[in-house]
C-alpha positions as CSV (number, residue, x, y, z in Angstrom):
1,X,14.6,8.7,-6.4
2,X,16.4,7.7,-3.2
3,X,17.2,4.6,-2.4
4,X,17.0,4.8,1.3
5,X,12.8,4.7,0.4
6,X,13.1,2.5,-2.1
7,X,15.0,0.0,0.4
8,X,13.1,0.6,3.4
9,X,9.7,-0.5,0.5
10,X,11.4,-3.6,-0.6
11,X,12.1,-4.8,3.8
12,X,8.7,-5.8,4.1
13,X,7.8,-9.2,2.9
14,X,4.1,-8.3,2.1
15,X,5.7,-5.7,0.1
16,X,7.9,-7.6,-1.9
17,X,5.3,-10.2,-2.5
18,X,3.0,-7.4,-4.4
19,X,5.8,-6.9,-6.2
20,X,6.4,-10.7,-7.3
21,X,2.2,-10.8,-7.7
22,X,3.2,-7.4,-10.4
23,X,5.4,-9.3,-12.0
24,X,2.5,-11.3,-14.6
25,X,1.2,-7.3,-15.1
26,X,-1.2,-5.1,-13.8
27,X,-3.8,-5.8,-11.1
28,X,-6.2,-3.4,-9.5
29,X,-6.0,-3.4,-5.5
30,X,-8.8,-6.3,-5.0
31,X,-6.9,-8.6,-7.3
32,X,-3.5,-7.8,-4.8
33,X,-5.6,-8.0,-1.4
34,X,-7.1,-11.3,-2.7
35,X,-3.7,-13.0,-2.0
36,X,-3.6,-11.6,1.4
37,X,-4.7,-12.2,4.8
38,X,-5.0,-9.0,6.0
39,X,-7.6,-5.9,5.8
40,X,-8.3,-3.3,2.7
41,X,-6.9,-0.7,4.2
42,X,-3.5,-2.8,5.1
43,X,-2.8,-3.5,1.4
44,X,-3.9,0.4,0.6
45,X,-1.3,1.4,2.8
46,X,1.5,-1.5,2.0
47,X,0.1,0.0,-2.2
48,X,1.0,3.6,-0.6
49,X,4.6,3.0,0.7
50,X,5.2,1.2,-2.8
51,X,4.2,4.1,-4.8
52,X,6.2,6.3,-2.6
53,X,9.2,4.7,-3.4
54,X,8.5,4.5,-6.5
55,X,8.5,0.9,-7.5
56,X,4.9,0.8,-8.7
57,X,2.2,3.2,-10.1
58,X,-0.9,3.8,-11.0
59,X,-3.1,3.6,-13.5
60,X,-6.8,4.4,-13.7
61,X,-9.1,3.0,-15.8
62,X,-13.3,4.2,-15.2
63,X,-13.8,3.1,-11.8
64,X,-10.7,0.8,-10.9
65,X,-7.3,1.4,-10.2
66,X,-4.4,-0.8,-11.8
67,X,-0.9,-0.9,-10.0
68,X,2.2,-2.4,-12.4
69,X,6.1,-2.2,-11.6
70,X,7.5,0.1,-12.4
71,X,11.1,-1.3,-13.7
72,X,12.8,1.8,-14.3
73,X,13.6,1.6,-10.7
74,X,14.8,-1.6,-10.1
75,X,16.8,-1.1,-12.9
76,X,18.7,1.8,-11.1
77,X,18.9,-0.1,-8.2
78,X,20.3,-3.0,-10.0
79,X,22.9,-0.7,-12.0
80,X,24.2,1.0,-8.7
81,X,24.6,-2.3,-6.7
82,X,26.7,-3.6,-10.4
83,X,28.9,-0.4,-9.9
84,X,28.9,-1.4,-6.1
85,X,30.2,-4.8,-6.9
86,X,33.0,-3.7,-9.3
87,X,31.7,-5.9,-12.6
88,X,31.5,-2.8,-14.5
């Protein structure tokens, strides 16, 4: 993982409001653009630069598509930036 990705993801306040709405679990991509203002395709692609950077993925069930966090990566991130501060 790098965490020039995974900080250039969290910039975007749409972004990191998919990633507060992924908090209360899974959703599937209707459920995420529903609390939007903007298109489909504009949450597809916000969905795409989340995966990417692998803070979410992807889970399909029949014909629907589930995105959760994925906290193995924010945990990482929160490690490094403890090691950053000096409180380790």
């Amino acid at each position: 993982m790098g965490f020039g990705e995974t900080f250039k993801a969290l910039a975007d306040p749409a972004r990191r409001k998919i990633l507060e709405l992924l908090k209360s679990g899974k959703l599937s991509a209707g459920e995420i653009a529903g609390h939007f203002d903007m298109t489909q395709a504009t949450v597809s692609y916000h969905l795409k630069i989340l995966k990417k950077a692998d803070l979410i993925r992807e889970e399909r069930e029949k014909n629907f598509i589930f995105y959760e966090l994925n906290l193995t990566v924010l945990e990482e991130i929160m490690v490094w930036l403890t090691e950053l501060k000096g409180d380790v």
